[in-house]
Every structure is written in structure tokens, then in C-alpha cells.
C-alpha positions as CSV (number, residue, x, y, z in Angstrom):
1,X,0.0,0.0,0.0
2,X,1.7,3.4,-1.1
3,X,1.4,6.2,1.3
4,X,1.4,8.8,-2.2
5,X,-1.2,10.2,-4.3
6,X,-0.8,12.0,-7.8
7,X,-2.1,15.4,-8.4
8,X,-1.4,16.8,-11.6
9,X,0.4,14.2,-12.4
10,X,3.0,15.0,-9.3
11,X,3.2,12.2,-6.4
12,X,2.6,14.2,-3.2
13,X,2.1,12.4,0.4
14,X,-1.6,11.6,1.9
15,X,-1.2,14.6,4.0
16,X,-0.1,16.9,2.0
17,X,-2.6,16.0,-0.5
18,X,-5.7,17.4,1.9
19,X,-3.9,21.1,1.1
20,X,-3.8,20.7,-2.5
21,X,-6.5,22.1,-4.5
22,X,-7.1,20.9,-7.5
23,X,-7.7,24.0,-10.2
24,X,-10.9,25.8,-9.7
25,X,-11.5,24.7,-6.4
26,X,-11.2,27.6,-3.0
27,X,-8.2,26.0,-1.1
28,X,-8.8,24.4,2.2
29,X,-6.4,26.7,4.4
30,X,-8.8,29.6,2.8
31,X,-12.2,27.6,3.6
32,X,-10.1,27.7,7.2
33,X,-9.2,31.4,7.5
34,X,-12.5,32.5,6.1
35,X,-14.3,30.9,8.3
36,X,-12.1,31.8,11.4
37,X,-12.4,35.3,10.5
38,X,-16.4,35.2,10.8
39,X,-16.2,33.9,14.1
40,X,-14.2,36.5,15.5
41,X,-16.2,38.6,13.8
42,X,-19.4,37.6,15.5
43,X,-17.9,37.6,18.7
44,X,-16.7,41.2,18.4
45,X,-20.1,42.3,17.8
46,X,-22.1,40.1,20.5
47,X,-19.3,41.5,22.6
48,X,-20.1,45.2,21.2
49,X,-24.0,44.8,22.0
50,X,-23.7,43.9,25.7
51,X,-23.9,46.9,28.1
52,X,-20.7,48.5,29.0
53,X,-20.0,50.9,31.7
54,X,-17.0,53.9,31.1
55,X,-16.2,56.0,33.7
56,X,-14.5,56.4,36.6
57,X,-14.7,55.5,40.1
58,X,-16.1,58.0,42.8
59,X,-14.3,59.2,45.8
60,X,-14.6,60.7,49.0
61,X,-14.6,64.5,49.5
62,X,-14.3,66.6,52.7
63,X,-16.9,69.4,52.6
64,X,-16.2,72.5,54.8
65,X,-18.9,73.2,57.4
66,X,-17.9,76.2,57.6
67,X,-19.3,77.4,54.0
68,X,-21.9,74.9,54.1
69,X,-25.3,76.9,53.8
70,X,-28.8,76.0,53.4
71,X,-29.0,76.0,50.0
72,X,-26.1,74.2,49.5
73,X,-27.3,71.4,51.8
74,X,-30.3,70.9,49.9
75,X,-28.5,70.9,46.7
76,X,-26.7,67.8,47.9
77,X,-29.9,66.8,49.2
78,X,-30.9,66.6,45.8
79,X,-27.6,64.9,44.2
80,X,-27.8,62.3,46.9
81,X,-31.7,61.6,46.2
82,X,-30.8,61.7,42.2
83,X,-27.7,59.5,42.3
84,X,-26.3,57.7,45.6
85,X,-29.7,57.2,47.2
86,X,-30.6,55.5,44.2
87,X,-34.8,57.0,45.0
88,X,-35.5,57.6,41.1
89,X,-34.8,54.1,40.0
90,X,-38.6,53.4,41.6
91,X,-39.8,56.8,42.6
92,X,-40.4,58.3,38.7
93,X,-43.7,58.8,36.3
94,X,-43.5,54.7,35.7
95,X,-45.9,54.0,38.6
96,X,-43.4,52.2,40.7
97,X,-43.7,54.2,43.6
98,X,-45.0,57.7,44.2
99,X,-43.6,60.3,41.7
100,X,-42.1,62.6,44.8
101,X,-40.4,65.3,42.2
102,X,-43.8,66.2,41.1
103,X,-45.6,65.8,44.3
104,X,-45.5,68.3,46.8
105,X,-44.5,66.3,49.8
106,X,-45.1,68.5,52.4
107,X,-48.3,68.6,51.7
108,X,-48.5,64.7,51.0
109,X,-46.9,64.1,54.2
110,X,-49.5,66.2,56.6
111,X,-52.0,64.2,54.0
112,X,-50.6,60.9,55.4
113,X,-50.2,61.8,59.1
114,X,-53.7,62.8,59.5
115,X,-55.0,59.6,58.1
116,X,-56.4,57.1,60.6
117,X,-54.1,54.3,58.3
118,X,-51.1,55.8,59.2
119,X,-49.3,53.5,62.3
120,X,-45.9,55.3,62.2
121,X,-44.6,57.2,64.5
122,X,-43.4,60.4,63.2
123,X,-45.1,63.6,64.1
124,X,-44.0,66.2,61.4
125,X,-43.0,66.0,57.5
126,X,-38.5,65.8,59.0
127,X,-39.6,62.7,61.4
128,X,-41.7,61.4,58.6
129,X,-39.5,61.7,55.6
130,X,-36.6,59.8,57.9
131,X,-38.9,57.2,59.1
132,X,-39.9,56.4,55.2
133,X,-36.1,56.2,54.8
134,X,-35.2,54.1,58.1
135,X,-38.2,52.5,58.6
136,X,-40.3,52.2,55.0
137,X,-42.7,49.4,56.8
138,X,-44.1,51.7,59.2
139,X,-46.3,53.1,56.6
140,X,-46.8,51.5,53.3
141,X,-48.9,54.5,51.2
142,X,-51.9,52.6,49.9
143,X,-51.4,50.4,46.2
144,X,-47.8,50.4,46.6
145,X,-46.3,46.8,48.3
146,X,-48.8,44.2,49.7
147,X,-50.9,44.4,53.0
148,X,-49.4,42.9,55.7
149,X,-46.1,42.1,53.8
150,X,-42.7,45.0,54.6
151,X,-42.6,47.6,52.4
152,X,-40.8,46.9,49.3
153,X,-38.4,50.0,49.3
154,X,-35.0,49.2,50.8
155,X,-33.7,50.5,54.1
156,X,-31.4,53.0,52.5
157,X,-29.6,53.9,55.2
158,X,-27.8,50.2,55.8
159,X,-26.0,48.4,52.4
160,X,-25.9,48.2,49.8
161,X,-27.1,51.9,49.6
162,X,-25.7,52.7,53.2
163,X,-26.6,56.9,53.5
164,X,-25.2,58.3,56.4
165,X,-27.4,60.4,59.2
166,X,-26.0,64.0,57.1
167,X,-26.7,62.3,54.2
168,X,-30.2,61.3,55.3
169,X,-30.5,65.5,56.5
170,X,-29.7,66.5,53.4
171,X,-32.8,64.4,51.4
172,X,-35.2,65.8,54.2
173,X,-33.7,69.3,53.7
174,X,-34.7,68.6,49.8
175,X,-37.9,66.9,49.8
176,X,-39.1,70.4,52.3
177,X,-37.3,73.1,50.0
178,X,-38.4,71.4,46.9
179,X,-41.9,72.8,46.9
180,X,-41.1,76.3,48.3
181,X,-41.2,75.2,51.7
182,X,-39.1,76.2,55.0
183,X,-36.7,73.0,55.8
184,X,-36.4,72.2,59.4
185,X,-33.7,70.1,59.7
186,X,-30.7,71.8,61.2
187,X,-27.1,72.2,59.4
188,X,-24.5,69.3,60.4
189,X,-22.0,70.3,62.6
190,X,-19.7,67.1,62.6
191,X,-17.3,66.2,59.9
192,X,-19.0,65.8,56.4
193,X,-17.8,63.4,53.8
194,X,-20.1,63.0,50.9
195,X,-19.2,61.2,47.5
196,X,-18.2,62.9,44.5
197,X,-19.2,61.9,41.0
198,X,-15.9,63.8,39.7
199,X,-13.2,61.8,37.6
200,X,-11.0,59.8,39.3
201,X,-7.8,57.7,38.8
202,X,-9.2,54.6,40.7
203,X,-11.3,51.7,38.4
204,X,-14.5,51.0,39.1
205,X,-15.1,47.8,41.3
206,X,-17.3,45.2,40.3
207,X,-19.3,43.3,42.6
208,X,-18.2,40.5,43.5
209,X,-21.2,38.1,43.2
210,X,-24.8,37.9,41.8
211,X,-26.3,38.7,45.3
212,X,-24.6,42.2,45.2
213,X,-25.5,42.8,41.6
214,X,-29.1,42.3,43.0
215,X,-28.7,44.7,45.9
216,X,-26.5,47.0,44.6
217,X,-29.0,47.8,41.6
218,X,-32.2,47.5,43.6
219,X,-33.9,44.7,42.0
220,X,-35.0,43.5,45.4
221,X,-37.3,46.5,45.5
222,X,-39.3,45.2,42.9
223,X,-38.8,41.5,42.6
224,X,-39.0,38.5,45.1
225,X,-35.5,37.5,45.4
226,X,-33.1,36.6,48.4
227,X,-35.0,37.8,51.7
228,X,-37.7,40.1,49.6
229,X,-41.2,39.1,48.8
230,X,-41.9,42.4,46.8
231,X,-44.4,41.7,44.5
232,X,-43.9,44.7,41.9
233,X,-42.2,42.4,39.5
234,X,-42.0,39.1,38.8
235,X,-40.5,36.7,41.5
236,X,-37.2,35.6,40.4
237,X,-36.5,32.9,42.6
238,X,-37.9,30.5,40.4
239,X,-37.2,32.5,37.2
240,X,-34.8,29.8,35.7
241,X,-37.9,27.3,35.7
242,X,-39.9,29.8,33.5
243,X,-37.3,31.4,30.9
244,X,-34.2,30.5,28.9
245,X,-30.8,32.0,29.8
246,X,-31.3,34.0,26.3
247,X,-34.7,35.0,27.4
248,X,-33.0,36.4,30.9
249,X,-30.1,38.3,29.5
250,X,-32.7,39.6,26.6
251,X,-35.3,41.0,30.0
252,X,-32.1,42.5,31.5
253,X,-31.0,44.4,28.5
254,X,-34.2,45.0,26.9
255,X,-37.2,44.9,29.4
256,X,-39.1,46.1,26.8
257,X,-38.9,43.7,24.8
258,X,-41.2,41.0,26.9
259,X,-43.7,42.0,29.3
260,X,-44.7,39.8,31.8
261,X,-48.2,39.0,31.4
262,X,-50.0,40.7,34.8
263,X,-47.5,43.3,35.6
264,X,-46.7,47.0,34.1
265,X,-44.2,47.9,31.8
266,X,-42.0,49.8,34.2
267,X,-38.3,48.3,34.2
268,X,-36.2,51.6,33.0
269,X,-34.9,50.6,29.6
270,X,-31.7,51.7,30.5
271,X,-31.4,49.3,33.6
272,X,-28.2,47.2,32.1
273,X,-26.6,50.4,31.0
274,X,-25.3,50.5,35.5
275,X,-23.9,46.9,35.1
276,X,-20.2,45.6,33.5
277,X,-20.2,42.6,31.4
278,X,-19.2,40.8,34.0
279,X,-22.0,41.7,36.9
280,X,-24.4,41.3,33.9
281,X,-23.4,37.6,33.1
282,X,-22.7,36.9,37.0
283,X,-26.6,37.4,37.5
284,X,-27.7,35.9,33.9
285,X,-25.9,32.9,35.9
286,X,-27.7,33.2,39.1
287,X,-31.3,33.5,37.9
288,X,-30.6,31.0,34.9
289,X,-29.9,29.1,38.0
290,X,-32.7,30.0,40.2
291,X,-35.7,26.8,39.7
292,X,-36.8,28.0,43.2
293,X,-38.3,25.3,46.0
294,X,-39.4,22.0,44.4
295,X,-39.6,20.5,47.8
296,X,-42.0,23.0,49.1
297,X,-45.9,22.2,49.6
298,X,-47.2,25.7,48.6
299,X,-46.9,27.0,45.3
300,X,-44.7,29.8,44.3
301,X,-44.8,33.1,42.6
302,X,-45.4,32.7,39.0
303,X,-44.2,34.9,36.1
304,X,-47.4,35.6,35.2
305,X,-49.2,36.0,38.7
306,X,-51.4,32.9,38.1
307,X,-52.6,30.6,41.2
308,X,-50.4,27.4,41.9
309,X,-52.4,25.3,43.6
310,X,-50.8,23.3,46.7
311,X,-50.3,19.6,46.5
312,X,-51.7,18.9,50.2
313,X,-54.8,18.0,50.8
314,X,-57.0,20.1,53.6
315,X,-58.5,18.6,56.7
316,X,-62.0,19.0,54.3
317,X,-60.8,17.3,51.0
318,X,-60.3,20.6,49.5
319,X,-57.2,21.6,48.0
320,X,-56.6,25.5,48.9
321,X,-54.7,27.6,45.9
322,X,-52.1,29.8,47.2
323,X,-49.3,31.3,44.9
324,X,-48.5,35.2,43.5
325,X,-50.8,37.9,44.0
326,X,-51.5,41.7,42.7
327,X,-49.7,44.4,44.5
328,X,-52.5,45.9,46.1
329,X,-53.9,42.5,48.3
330,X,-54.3,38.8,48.4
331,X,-56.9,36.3,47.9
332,X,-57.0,33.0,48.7
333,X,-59.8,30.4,46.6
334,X,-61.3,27.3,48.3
335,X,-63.0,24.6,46.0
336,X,-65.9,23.1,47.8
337,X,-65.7,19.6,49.0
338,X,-68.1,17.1,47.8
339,X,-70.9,17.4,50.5
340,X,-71.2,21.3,49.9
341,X,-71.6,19.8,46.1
342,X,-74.4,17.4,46.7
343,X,-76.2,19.6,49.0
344,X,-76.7,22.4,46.2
């Protein structure tokens, strides 16, 4: 057995043979570089449609008490309630939350404190406005969050957000002035360090797993994951069982483009735009992951806020559906048992 072949009438070895073309034929080695140019080329552009984030890091500044005003503390007041308080991501015209840069919360607040609902314990619109901060389950305004369930706004003054007391001032001093009225909060007198958006030489640090992406972009406001059981959104503890890792990463970077059937369309579209690639695909990950409870009796939250029904059976042969309910109250359904049935 010879270990040649002939092509054009010239012996050439087996393996050299597979990168001979014959005339008129593409060569293999192109076939080869064509097609590993294509690839790269289709990862450069997946790679060019996933959210980046430019910018720099921001840094701690020292502000001097001494020509700290008023008007400047409210200013910050209103950076801090625009950016590092993170309060327009749910408080905006989307329905969220209450709209607060178009209401006039001093007048909402005396609203809310003279209503026999209201359990809190603040007496005046400063007490009250730190409370919703502190303490947002005191006083859950009426068709926002569930009866009965904590309020679904996060405690802003612990992580991830983590104001500090002057920082807390400053958002009171705001939400008084913002309407033309008199803020009672008084100036800080101890040192002041706020953050500054300015440029800075230090990278920004990603987080450093998918339970921080979660907190540090709010999602638990809205959605039913780690220890929340908002309701706004759909849970996503169980969010792998319902949708493909495509159909996740497609819901992250375009909410828009799917609505869950049974809750508004009021994801900001520019939601990914805060993540890197890698914090995006860290929490693509995790909720691709997330099948939620198989082993538990009671039904959970469904994407589209249908009833599961639970698989034991009550002490009257009926079986009692329990599973994810509108933001405004719950209901529970009962199916008769057999003597109710007879008897009608």
C-alpha cells in the first residue's frame, strides 16, 4: 500500500494532498481562515451589543462646614436623592412608587399623618420623611407593596445603599425646599464626607457576586429575590424554571422587549446600561440558575401572577390555591368539597 497520491500528475504524500486544491477549487487553508475570520467577527459584535459601563470610580470628599449653607445642603440633598440614594430608579412617572419630584411632599406628608391608616410614629413631615427612609414598613402608602407584607423600598440607610445620618438630612432638607417650603432640619456640625461623582484615577469595582449585583441595583425593590417578597415584579426565585438563559439576558438588556403578562411595563430601559459585562453575566448565571423550592408544599410566585395550587390536601378534602398575588392584596380560593356539592 503506497502512502502517495498524484495530483497533476505529481506524487505528493496523503497529507499533503488534503492542502492541495485541484484547479478551480477555493483551497482548504482559505475555507479555514474565512471561516475563522467570521467567528471572531461575531464575537466582536455580540461583545459590542452587551452593556458597557465607562467611567470612573467616585471618591470621597471633605466638605467645609464652615461654607456649608442652606441652599447648599439641599442641593446635595438633591444629588444624593438623584444618584447615591438611588430613590428615582422606583420613585419616577413609571408608577413604581410615588412620583415625589412632582408631588408636593409636604403637603403629601401632613395628608398621610392625618390619616387614621397611618401607624408610624413620626409627628412632622422631617420625622416622617426619615422614618420612610429608616423605617419604610411603618407606613406602606396605599397600592404600593402588599398588605401585611414589609414595604418593598430598601432600608437606605444600611448596604448596599448605606446613606449616612448627614446624608439622610440632606434628602429631608430637599424633599421640604423642593416645593417652596421652610426645611427644618438643622445644618451638620460634625465632619461631612459625601461622595463625588468627579473623575478619578481609581477603576470602578465590580461586585463581587450575583447577590450584590441584586442589591446594589435595587432589584430586590421590585422582585421576590433573596429575603424580599416584593411583589412589583416578577419573583425571580424561580425564574430559571420559567425562561431560557437568552430569554434572561434579553429581559435584563431590553425589558421592553417582553412583558410579563399581569405586571406593568415599568423596568427603566436603560437598567443594564449600570452593570459591566461581567455583573451582567454573574446574575444571567444566578437566575438562569434559580428553579426555586421544588420541595415546598405551597406553590410559588409565577411569572405571570397565576394561582399554583398546593399539592396537600386540607382537613376537608379541598385543596386550597395559594401562589403570587397583585400588589395591592391577596386572595386565597377554596373549592368546595363534595358534601357542599351534593347539597346544592
Amino acid at each position: 500500500m503506497t502512502n502517495t497520491v498524484t495530483i497533476n500528475n505529481q506524487p505528493h504524500s496523503k497529507q499533503d494532498a488534503d492542502f492541495i486544491t485541484p484547479p478551480g477549487k477555493i483551497p482548504v487553508i482559505a475555507k479555514v481562515l474565512t471561516f475563522m475570520v467570521l467567528i471572531v467577527l461575531v464575537f466582536t459584535g455580540i461583545a459590542n451589543l452587551l452593556p458597557q459601563v465607562e467611567g470612573q470610580a467616585p471618591k470621597d470628599v471633605e466638605v467645609d462646614l464652615g461654607a456649608l449653607t442652606m441652599d447648599t445642603y439641599i442641593a446635595m440633598g438633591e444629588t444624593l436623592f438623584k444618584g447615591k440614594g438611588t430613590c428615582t430608579l422606583c420613585h419616577n412617572n413609571l408608577g413604581r412608587a410615588p412620583d415625589i419630584l412632582v408631588l408636593n411632599m409636604e403637603e403629601i406628608s401632613a395628608e398621610r399623618l392625618s390619616s387614621e391608616a397611618y401607624k408610624g410614629e413620626a409627628k412632622d413631615s422631617e420625622s416622617y420623611f426619615l422614618e420612610s427612609m429608616v423605617a419604610p414598613s411603618k407606613y406602606v402608602v396605599p397600592g404600593y407593596g402588599k398588605e401585611g407584607d414589609p414595604s418593598p423600598m430598601p432600608t437606605i440607610d444600611k448596604a448596599p445603599i448605606g446613606l449616612s445620618k448627614i446624608e439622610l438630612g440632606a434628602i429631608i432638607a430637599f424633599l421640604q425646599a423642593k416645593d417652596g417650603g421652610e426645611p427644618t432640619v438643622e445644618l451638620p456640625t460634625d465632619a461631612l464626607v459625601v461622595e463625588d461623582s468627579s473623575t478619578s484615577a481609581e477603576a470602578p469595582q465590580a461586585a463581587q457576586n450575583a447577590e450584590e449585583v441584586l442589591t446594589k441595583n435595587g432589584c430586590t425593590a421590585c422582585h421576590a429575590a433573596l429575603e424580599s417578597t416584593a411583589v412589583i415584579g416578577p419573583d425571580l426565585r424561580n425564574i430559571g424554571a420559567r425562561s431560557s438563559r437568552e430569554e434572561i439576558r434579553e429581559s435584563i438588556i431590553n425589558p421592553a422587549a417582553v412583558i410579563a403578562e399581569g405586571f406593568p411595563p415599568i423596568m427603566p430601559a436603560t437598567f443594564a446600561d449600570s452593570m459591566m459585562v461581567k455583573e451582567l453575566e454573574m446574575l444571567v448565571d444566578y437566575l438562569a440558575a434559580s428553579k426555586g423550592d421544588t420541595s415546598s408544599d405551597a406553590g410559588s410566585l409565577s411569572a405571570e401572577g397565576s394561582l399554583q395550587v398546593e399539592d396537600s390536601l386540607q382537613a376537608e378534602g379541598s385543596l386550597q390555591a395559594e401562589g403570587s398575588l397583585p400588589a395591592e392584596g391577596s386572595t386565597q380560593t377554596q373549592a368546595p368539597n363534595e358534601t357542599e356539592k351534593e347539597g346544592e
